[in-house]
C-alpha positions in Angstrom: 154.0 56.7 71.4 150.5 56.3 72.7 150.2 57.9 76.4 148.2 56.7 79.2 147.8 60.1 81.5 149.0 59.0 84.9 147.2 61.3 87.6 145.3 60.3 91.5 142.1 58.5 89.0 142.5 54.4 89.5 142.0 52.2 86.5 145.3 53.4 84.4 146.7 49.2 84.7 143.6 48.0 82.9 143.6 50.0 79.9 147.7 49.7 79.9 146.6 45.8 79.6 144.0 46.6 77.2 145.9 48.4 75.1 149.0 45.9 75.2 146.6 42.7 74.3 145.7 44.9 71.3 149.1 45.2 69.8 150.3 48.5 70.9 152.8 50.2 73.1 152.1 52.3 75.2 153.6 54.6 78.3 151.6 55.8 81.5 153.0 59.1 82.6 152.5 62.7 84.0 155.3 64.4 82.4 154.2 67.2 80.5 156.7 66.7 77.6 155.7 63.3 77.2 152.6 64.4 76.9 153.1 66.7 74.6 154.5 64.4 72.3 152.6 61.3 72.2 150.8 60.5 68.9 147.6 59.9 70.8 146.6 60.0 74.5 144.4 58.0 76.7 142.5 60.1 80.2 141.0 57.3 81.6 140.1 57.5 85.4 138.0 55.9 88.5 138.3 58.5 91.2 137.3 62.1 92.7 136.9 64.9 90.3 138.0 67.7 92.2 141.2 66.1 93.9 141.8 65.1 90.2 141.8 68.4 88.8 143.9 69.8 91.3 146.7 67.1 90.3 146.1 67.9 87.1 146.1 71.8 87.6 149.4 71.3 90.0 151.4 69.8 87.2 150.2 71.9 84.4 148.7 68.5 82.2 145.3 70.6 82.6 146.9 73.2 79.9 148.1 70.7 77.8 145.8 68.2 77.5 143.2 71.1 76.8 145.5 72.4 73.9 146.6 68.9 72.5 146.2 68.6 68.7 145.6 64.9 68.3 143.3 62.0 69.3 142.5 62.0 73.0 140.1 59.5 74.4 138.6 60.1 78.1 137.4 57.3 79.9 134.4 57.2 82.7 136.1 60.1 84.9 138.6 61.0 82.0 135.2 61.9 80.2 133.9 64.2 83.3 137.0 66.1 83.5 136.6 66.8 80.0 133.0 69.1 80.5 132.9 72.4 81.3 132.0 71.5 85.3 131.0 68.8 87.7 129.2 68.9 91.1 130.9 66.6 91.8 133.5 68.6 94.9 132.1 72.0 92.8 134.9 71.5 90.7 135.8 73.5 87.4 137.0 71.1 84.6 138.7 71.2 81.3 135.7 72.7 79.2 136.4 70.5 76.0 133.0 69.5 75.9 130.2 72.1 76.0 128.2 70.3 78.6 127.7 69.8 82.7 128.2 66.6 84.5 125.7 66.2 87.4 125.1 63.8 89.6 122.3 61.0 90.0 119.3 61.9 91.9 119.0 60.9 95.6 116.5 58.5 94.6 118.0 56.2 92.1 120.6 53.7 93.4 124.4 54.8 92.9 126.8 54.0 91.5 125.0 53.4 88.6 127.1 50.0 87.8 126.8 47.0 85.6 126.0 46.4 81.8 123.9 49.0 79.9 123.0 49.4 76.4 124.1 52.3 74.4 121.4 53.9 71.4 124.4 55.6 69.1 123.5 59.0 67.2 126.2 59.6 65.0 129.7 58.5 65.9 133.2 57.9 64.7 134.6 56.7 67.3 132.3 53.1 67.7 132.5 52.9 64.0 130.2 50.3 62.4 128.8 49.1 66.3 125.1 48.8 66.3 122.6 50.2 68.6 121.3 48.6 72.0 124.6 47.1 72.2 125.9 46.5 75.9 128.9 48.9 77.9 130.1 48.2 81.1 129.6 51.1 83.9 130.9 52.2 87.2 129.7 56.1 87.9 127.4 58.4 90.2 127.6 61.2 87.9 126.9 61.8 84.5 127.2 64.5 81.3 124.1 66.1 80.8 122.7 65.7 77.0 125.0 68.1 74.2 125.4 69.0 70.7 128.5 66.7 71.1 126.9 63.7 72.1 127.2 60.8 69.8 125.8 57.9 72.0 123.2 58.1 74.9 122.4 55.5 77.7 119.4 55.2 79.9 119.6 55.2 84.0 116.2 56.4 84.7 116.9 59.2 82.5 118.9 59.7 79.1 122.9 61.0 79.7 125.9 61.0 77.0 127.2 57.9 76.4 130.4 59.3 74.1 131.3 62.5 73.6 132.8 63.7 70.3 134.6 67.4 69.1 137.1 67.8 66.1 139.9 65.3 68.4 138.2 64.6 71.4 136.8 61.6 72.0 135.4 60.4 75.5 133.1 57.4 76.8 131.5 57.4 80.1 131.2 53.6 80.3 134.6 51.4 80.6 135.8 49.5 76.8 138.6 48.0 78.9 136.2 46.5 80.9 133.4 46.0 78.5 134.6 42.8 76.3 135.1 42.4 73.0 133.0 45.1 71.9 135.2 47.5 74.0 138.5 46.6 73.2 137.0 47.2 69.5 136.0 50.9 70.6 139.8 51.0 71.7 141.2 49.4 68.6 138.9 52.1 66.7 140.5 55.3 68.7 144.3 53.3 68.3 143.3 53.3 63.8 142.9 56.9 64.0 
């Protein structure tokens, strides 16, 4: 069973749709077990970092999803929560990825939302996508630059794009959101 993690981050009813329309069934939950047991779970998230780590720290998912075996995709804040820290509330995160997530400077415009193209490095999980090829976004913070980047995008400054280590997998922009393209980003973490 493919889990959608259920904790206070928004945006868990558009990747349940996205996932449905693509022929799979899925379950949004928070209970550990569940967890546990799914064949492959989904961390997306619009929200607060810190208050979202506390939920997660309160039920224990912060432990397993750290520790979990199989394929694991994080979405936008999913992603985030996924780095060592964000400045986002000061907040300690699940330290998956080897990298920092800060936030836009003062002087660029934030959220950084809308359509941006993504220059891919080496990836698995976008498969045979192409270069310069458009995401949708929603964030004011970002991951800096890592050995585990495997996509970049531009807002006045390079930031990871996708994130990739041994079962990990996170993107910061939205596939559920981002068309066709995205749902084939989904489809590719759902072949596995």
């Amino acid at each position: 069973m493919i889990v959608i993690v259920k904790y206070n981050g928004g945006n868990i009813a558009s990747v349940e749709n996205a996932v449905n329309k693509l022929g799979y069934e899925c379950k949004v939950s928070d209970d550990l077990k569940t967890i546990q047991n799914a064949s492959k779970i989904i961390f997306p998230g619009v929200g607060e970092a810190s208050s979202a780590m506390k939920y997660l720290s309160e039920k224990g998912m912060d432990v397993v999803l750290k520790n979990y075996k199989k394929p694991m995709l994080g979405i936008c804040l999913g992603l985030q929560l996924m780095c060592e820290t964000s400045e986002e509330g000061n907040t300690v995160c699940l330290k998956i990825f080897n990298t920092k997530v800060k936030r836009f400077p003062e002087n660029e415009i934030v959220p950084h939302m809308g359509w941006n193209s993504i220059e891919i490095l080496n990836s698995t999980l976008l498969g045979n996508l192409k270069s310069k090829t458009d995401f949708y976004y929603v964030h004011s913070y970002f991951a800096e630059i890592c050995d585990e980047t495997t996509a970049i995008s531009f807002y006045n400054q390079p930031f990871s794009a996708v994130l990739e280590k041994d079962n990990f997998y996170a993107t910061q922009f939205h596939p559920e959101k981002s068309a066709d393209l995205g749902y084939q980003i989904l489809k590719n973490f759902l072949e596995l």
